[in-house]
C-alpha positions as CSV (number, residue, x, y, z in Angstrom):
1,X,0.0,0.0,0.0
2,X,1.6,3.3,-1.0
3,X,1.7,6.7,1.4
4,X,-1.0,8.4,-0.1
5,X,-3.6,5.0,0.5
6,X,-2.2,4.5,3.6
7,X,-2.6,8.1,4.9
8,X,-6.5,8.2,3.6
9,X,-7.3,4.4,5.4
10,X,-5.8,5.4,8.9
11,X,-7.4,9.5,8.7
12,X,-11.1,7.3,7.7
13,X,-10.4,4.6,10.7
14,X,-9.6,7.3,12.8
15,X,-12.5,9.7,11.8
16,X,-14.7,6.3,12.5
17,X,-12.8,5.8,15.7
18,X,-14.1,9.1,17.1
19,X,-17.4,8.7,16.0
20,X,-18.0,5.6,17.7
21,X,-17.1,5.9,21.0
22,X,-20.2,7.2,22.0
23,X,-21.5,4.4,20.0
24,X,-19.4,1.9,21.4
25,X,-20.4,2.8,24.9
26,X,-24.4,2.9,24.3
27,X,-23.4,-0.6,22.6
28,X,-22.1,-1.8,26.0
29,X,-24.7,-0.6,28.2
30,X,-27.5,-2.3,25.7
31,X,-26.3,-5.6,26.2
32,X,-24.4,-5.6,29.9
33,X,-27.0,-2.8,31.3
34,X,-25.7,-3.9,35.5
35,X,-22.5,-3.8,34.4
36,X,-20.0,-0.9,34.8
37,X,-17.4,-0.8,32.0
38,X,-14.1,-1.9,33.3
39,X,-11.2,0.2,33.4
40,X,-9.2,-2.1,30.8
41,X,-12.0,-1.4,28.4
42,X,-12.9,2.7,29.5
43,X,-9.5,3.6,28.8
44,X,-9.2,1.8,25.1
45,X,-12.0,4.0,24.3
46,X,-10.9,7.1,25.7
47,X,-7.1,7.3,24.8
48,X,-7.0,4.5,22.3
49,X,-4.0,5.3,19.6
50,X,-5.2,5.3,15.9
51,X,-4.3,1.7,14.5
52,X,-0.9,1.1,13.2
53,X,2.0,0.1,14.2
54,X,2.6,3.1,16.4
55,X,0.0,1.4,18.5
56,X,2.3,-2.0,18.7
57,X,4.9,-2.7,21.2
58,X,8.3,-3.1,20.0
59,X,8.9,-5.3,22.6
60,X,6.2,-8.4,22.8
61,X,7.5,-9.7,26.3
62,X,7.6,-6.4,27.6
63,X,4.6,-7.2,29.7
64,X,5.0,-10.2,32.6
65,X,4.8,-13.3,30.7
66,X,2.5,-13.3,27.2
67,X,-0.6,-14.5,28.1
68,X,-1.9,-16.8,25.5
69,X,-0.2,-20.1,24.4
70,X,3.1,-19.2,26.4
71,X,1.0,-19.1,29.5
72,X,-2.3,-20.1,30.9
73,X,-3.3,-22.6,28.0
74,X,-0.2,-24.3,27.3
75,X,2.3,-23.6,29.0
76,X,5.2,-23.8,26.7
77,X,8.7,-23.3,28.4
78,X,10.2,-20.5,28.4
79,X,13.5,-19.0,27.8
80,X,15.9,-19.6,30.8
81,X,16.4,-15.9,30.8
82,X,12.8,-14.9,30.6
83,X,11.9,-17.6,33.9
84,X,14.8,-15.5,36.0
85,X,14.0,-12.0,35.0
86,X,10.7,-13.4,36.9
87,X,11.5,-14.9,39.9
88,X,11.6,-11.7,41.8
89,X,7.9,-10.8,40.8
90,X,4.9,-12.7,41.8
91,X,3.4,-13.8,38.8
92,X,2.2,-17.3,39.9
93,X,1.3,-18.2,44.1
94,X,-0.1,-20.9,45.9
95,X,-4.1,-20.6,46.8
96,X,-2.5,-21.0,50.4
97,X,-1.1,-17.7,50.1
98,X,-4.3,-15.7,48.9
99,X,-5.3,-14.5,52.2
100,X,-4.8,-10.7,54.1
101,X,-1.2,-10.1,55.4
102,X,0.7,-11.8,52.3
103,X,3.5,-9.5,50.6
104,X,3.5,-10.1,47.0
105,X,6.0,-8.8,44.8
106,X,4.3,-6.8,42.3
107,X,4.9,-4.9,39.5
108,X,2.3,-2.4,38.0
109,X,2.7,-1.0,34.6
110,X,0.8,1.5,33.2
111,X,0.0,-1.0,29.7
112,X,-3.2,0.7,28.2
113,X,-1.1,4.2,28.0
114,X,0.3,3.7,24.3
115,X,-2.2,0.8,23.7
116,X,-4.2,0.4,20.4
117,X,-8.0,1.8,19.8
118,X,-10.8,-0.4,19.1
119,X,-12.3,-0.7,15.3
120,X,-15.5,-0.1,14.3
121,X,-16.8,-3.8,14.0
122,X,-17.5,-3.4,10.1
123,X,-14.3,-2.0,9.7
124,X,-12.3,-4.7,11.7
125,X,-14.6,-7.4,10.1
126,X,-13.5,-6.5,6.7
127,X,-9.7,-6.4,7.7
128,X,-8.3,-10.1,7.2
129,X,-7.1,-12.1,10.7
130,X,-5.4,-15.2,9.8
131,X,-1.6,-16.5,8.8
132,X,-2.5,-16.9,5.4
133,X,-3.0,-13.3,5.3
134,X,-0.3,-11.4,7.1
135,X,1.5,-10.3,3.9
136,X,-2.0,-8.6,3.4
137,X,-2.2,-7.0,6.8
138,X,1.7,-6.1,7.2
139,X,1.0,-3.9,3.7
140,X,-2.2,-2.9,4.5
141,X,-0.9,-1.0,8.0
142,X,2.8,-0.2,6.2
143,X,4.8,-2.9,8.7
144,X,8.1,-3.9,7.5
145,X,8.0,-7.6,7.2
146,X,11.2,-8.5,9.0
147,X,10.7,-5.8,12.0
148,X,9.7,-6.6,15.8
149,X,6.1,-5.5,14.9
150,X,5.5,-7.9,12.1
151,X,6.5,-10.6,14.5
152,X,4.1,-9.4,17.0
153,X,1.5,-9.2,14.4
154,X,2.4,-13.2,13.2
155,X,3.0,-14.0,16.9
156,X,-0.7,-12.6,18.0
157,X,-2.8,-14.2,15.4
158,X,-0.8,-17.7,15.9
159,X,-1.9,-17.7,19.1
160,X,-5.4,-16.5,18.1
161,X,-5.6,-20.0,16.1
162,X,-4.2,-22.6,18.5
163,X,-7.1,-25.0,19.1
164,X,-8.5,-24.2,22.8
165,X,-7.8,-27.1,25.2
166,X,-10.6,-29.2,26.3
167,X,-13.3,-27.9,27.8
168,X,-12.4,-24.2,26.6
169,X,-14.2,-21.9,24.5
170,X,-12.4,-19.1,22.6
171,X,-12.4,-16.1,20.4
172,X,-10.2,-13.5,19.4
173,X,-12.4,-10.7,19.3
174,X,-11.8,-7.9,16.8
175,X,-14.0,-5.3,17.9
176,X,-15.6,-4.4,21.4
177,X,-18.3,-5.5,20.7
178,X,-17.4,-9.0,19.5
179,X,-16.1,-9.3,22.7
180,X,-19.1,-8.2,24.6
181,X,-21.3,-11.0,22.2
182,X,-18.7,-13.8,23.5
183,X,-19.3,-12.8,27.3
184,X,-23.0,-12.6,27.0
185,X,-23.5,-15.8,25.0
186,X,-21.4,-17.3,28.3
187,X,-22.8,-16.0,30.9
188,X,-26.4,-13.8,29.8
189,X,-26.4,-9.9,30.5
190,X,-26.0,-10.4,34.0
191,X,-22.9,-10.3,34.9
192,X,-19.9,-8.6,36.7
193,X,-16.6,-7.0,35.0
194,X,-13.4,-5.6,36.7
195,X,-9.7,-4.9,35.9
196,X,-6.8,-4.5,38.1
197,X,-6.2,-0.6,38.8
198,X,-3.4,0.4,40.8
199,X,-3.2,4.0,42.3
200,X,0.7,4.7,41.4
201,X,1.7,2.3,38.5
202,X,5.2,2.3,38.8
203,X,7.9,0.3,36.5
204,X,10.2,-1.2,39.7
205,X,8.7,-4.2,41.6
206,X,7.4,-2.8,44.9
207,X,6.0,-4.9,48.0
208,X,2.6,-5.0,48.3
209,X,0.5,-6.3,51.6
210,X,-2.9,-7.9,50.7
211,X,-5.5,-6.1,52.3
212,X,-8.6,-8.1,51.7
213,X,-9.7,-10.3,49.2
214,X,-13.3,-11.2,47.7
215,X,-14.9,-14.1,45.4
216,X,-16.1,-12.9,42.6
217,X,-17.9,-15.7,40.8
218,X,-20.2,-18.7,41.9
219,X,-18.2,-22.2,42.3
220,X,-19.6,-24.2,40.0
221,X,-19.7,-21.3,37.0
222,X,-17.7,-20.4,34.4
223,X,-15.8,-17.3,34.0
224,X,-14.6,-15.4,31.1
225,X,-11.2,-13.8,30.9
226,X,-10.1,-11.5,28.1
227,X,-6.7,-10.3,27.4
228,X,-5.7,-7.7,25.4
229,X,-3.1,-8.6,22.7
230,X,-0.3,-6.9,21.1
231,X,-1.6,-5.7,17.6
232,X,-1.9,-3.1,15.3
233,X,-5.5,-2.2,17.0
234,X,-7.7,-3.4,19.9
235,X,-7.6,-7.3,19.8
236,X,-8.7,-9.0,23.0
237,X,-7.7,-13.0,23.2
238,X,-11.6,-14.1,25.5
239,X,-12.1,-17.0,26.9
240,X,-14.1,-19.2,29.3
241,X,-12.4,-21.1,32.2
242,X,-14.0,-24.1,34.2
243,X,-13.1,-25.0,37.3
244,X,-11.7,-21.3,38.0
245,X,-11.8,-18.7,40.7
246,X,-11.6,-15.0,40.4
247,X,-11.1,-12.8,43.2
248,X,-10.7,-9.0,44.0
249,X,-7.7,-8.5,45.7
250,X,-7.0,-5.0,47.8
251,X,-3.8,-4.6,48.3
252,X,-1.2,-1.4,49.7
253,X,2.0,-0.5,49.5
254,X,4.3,-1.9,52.0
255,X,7.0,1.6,51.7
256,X,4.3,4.2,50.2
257,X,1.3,3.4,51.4
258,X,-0.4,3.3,47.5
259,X,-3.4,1.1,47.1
260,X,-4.4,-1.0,44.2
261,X,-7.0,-2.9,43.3
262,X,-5.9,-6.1,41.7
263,X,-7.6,-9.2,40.2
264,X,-6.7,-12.8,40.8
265,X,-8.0,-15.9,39.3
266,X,-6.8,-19.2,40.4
267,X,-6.9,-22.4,38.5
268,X,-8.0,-25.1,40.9
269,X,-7.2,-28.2,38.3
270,X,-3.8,-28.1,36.8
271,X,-3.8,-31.4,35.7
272,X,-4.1,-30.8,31.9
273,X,-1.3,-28.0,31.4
274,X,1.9,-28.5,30.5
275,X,4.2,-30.4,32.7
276,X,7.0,-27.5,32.0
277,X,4.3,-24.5,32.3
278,X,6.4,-21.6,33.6
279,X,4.4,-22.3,36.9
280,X,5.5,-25.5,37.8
281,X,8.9,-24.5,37.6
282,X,8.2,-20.9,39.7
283,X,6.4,-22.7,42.2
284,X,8.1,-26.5,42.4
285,X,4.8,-28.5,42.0
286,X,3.6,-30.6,40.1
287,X,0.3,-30.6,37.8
288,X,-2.9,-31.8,39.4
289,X,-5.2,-30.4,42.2
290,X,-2.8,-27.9,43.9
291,X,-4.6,-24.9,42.8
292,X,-2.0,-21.8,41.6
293,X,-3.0,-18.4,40.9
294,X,-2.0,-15.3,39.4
295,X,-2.6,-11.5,38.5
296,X,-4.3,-10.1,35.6
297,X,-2.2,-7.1,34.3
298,X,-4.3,-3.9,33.7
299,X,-4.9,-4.2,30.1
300,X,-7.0,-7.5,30.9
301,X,-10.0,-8.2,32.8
302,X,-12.8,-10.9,33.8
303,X,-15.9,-11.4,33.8
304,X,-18.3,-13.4,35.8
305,X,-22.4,-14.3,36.0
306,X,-24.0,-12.4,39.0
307,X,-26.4,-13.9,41.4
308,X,-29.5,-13.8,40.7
């Protein structure tokens, strides 16, 4: 695509992009009417970037530990380097240790500051998502094939078209609200939504004391987790998890004194992940029933069915 088309495509997504905010929130609020928007999704709208790959990370593993293939679903192993740049953050912990009083060793980044806006859905629906296509998308958004950014572009949609494991529906979801249509056909319109929010994001890993923590979601239901992916615009990676537990977790700073508001979810079956998942290692256990948890960063959030 030369300059001149390119200039005209991103000016016409952008025009739409302001357009539809409004739209886009009217859109929420029509199908999730008790649900406040969460801050993961409030701020895409707000102080999205225009789509392109100014909106990309140059860095895909800036960010503790992709989630996607690498992580939660299967657990690939990581680079030995990646595994000990970790160990001093708490990225995975033991159920045992979800309780007021822990210190955690967190790290909270402010990831939706230079993220990507949200399509239109008939604009995102007519740009191709698939491997056979990324020649098509790296010209279409001017992306140099052999830069950082065209890997995170090949990198995202891989992972977008690994087969869920059993028992787990998924969907990369293009537009907001494609991913509001996958939460309500899991759960109904009744449901909850939250986001980690932290009062003084701050690159350096600071000690944190867990204040309190609440259940979110009934035992025996599903929830749905969606996390936001690096990519020339809003792409969130949603799916469903059985046999999972999501918590709000207040927590303060152990030096400052700054609060945040962070969410958990803990897998209580472990039995079908990888034996070398990045958590096994962290942790020195084994898969099966000891239930491990972990953080959502900021850019993510989950949702759950509300009592009735």
């Amino acid at each position: 695509m030369d300059l001149l088309k390119l200039l005209c495509f991103l000016t016409s997504v952008s025009l739409g992009i302001a357009a539809e905010h409004a739209d886009l929130e009217v859109y929420w609020k029509s199908k999730l009417p008790n649900t406040p928007m969460p801050k993961a999704v409030r701020d895409i709208i707000q102080n999205g970037k225009p789509p392109g790959v100014g909106a990309l990370s140059a860095s895909p593993q800036a960010t503790p530990l992709r989630y996607g293939r690498y992580m939660i679903r299967y657990g690939k192993n990581p680079a030995d380097g990646q595994l000990l740049n970790h160990q001093n953050v708490t990225v995975f912990f033991l159920k045992m240790d979800l309780h007021g009083g822990s210190i955690m060793n967190l790290q909270f980044v402010n990831l939706l500051e230079n993220t990507a806006a949200f399509l239109p859905r008939q604009v995102a629906d007519s740009i191709p998502f698939s491997s056979k296509s990324v020649p098509e998308i790296l010209n279409k958004f001017s992306v140099n094939p052999n830069s950082v950014q065209a890997e995170a572009i090949k990198e995202t949609i891989a992972d977008c078209e690994e087969p869920g494991i059993e028992g787990e529906d998924k969907r990369c979801a293009t537009s907001l609200e494609s991913m509001v249509d996958f939460t309500t056909s899991k759960l109904g319109k009744n449901v909850g939504a939250i986001s980690t929010e932290a009062q003084k994001p701050d690159p350096k890993i600071l000690k944190y004391v867990i204040v309190d923590v609440s259940k979110l979601n009934n035992d025996d239901k599903a929830i749905v987790a969606c996390h936001k992916q690096n990519y020339v615009y809003a792409v969130f990676y949603c799916h469903t998890l059985q046999h999972t537990d999501a918590y709000r977790v207040n927590l303060v700073g152990a030096d400052d004194g700054a609060k945040a508001k962070a969410v958990v979810v803990c897998h209580e079956d472990t039995s079908a992940w990888n034996p070398k998942h990045v958590a096994f290692q962290l942790l020195k256990v084994k898969p099966g029933n000891v239930p491990i948890c972990h953080f959502l960063p900021e850019d993510h959030f989950v949702s759950w069915a509300l009592k009735h």
